[in-house]
Every structure is written in structure tokens, then in C-alpha cells.
C-alpha angles and dihedrals in degrees: 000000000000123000121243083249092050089060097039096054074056107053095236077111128050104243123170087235118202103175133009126171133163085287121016130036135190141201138153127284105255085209103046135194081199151355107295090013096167127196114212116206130176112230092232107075125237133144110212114060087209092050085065117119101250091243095056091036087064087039098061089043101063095037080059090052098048080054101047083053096057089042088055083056103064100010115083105222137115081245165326110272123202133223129173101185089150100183097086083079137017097239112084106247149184123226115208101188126173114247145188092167152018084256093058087072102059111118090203086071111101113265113247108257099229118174119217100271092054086048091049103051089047088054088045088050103043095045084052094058085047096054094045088051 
């Protein structure tokens, strides 16, 4: 059976997408830590991180960096943590989430509560600093 993120990377779900090439996509947690807070899949499903091909394992990594970069552009924050859990959905993932501090980065922190605009003018934000890299 196909994973939420499966069907979001391809449209059969609303995402507030931020990046999207032939391999990888990104959109904002609809359930943030904080504001900006991105999930980076790869396209191709597969549950385990570790179970990645090495090629597309870089390869994630360093779409998830291009688009950390661009967060770091239009989100105030030190900087992007990084966090692979990997066992809220069955897709490996990546989460890009604004930080000032190591306690920024705690998932037993109640989520923000952002309505869609909100959502929307981050995504708009963030894929802009991606298009001007």
C-alpha cells in the first residue's frame, strides 16, 4: 500500500510543497515544531533510510541541504536541525526544522497550530529562496 507522502509527491494529496525535482520533494509539516518546519522524502518509497541505495541516499541528503539553505533565507532561526525518526510514517524522511536552540528539536513539544494561509505564504517563501539559489 502507498504511504501518505507517496501520494502527496504525487499530488493525489494538498501539500504545501517547497521543492520538488525528478527524485526528492519537500513541503511543510502540517504539524510543525516550528515555523518552516520541512519534510524531505525521496519519490521512490521505501521505508528504512538505511535501506536507501547509496546513490539516492546522497542524493536526498544533499536535496535536503539545497533546501535547508533556502529555509535559513526567509526563516529567522541559528539554524536548521535535522532529525530522521523515521517510524511516524512508513516513507523514510527527512525533517528540516528552524532552530535557536537544542530544545527547539524536541518532538514532545506541542505542535504550532498554523492555518493555511500561514502554511501557504511560508511554502511560497521558502520555494522562492530556492528558485533564486
Amino acid at each position: 500500500m502507498e504511504s501518505v507522502f507517496s501520494k502527496i509527491a504525487k499530488g493525489e494529496i494538498p501539500s504545501y510543497k517547497v521543492a520538488e525535482d525528478e527524485h526528492y520533494f519537500a513541503f511543510l509539516d502540517i504539524n510543525p515544531l516550528a515555523e518552516g518546519h520541512t519534510l524531505v522524502i525521496p519519490k521512490k518509497e521505501t521505508d528504512y533510510i538505511f535501506d536507501i541505495d547509496e546513490t539516492e541516499y546522497a542524493g536526498l541528503f544533499l536535496f535536503a541541504r539545497k533546501v535547508a539553505k533556502a529555509m535559513c533565507k526567509v526563516i529567522p532561526c541559528e539554524r536548521i536541525g535535522v532529525a530522521v525518526i523515521g517510524l511516524e510514517v512508513a516513507h523514510a524522511h527527512i525533517h528540516l526544522v528552524p532552530i535557536r536552540s537544542i530544545y527547539d528539536l524536541d518532538f514532545k513539544k506541542p505542535k504550532l497550530k498554523l492555518d493555511a494561509e500561514k502554511l501557504k505564504s511560508i511554502a511560497e517563501k521558502i520555494a522562492g529562496a530556492m528558485r533564486d539559489a
